[in-house]
SEDOSE-424596 format. One record per residue: residue in three letters; x, z, y of N, C-alpha, C in turn. Coordinates in steps of 0.001 Angstrom, whole numbers, padded with zeros to 6 digits, always signed. Atoms other than C-alpha are relative to their C-alpha. Layout:
BEGIN
alaXZYXZYXZY;...
REM end
This chain:
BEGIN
unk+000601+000845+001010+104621+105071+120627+000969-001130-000355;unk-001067+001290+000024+107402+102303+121043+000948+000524-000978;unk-001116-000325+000614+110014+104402+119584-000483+000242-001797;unk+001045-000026+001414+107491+105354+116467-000100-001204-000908;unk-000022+001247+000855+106908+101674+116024+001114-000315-000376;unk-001612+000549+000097+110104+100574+116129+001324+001139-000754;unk-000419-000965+001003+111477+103685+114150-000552-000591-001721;unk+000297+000207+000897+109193+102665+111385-000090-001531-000376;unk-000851+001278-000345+109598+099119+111482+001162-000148-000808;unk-001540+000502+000472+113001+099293+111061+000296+000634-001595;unk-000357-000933+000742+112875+102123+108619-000726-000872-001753;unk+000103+000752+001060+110813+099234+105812+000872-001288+000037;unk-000605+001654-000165+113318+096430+107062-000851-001054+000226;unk+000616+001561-000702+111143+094296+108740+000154+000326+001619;unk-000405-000300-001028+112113+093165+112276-001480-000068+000520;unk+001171+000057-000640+108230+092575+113089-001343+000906-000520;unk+000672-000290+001152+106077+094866+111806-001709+000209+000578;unk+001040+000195-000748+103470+095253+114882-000924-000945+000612;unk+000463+001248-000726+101064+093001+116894+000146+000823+001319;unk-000797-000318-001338+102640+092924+120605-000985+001126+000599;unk+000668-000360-001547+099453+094416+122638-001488+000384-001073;unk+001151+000012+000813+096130+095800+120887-001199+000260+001174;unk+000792-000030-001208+092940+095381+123458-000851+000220-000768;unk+001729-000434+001115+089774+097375+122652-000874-000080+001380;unk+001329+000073-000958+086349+096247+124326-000982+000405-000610;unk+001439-001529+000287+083111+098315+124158-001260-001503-000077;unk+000683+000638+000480+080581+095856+122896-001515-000103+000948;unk+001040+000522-001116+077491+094569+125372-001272+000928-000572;unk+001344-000885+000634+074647+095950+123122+000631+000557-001168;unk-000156-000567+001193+075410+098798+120699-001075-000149-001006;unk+000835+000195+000807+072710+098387+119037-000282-001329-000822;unk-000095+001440+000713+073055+094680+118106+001189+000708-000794;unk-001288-000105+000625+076696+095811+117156-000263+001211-001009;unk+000219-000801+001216+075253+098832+114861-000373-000600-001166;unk+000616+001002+000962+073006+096424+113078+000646-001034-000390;unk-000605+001077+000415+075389+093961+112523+000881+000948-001004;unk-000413-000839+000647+077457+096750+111113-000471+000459-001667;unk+000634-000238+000766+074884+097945+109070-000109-001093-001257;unk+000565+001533+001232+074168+094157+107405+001027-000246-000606;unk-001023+000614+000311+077524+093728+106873+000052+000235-002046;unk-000078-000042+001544+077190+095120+102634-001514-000926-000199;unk+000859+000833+000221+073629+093070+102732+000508-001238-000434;unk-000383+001068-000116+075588+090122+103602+000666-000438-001204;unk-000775+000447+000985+078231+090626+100671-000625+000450-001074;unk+000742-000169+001554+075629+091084+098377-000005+001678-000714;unk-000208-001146+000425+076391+094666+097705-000938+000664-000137;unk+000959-000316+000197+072910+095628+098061-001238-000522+000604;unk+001361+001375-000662+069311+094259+099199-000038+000405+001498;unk+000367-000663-001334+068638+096862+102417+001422+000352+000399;unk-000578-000947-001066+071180+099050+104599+000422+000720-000319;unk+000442-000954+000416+069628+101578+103494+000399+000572-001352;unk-000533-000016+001192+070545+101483+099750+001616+000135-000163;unk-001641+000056+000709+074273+101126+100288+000622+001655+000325;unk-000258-001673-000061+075892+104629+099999+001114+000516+000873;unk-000731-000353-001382+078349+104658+102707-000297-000619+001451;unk+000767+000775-001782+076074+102991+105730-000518+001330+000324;unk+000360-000653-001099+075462+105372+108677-001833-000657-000216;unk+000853-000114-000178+072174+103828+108291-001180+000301-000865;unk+000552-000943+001617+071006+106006+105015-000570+001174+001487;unk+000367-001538-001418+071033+109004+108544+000103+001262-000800;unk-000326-001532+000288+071951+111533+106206+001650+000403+000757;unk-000748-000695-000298+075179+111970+108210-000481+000035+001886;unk+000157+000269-001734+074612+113191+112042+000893-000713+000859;unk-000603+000669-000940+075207+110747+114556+000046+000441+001545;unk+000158+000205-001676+076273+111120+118381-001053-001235+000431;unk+000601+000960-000523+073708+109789+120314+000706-000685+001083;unk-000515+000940-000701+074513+106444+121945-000089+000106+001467;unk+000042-000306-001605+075103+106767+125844-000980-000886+000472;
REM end
């Protein structure tokens, strides 16, 4: 992966083109973190419900893995 970054990187001429270290944490309640998800086009006005916006998981016309 180092050589990838730093292949491509170099290859637009920039000496920085990554962030050093990327840390992924698994969120306390999925379910707060779905619904926050979900609100997020509510919030920017994009539509009134969830439900209405046409690429939210929470329309359920696409199948979801159930949550562990």
């Amino acid at each position: 992966m180092n050589r990838y970054k730093s292949g491509l990187a170099h290859s637009v001429g920039l000496m920085t083109l990554w962030q050093p270290r990327f840390y992924m944490t698994l969120p306390d309640n999925l379910y707060a973190t779905l619904n926050y998800i979900h609100m997020n086009p509510v919030k920017k006005g994009l539509c009134d419900t969830p439900f209405e916006y046409s690429w939210s998981s929470a329309r359920k016309l696409w199948p979801l893995d159930p949550l562990p």
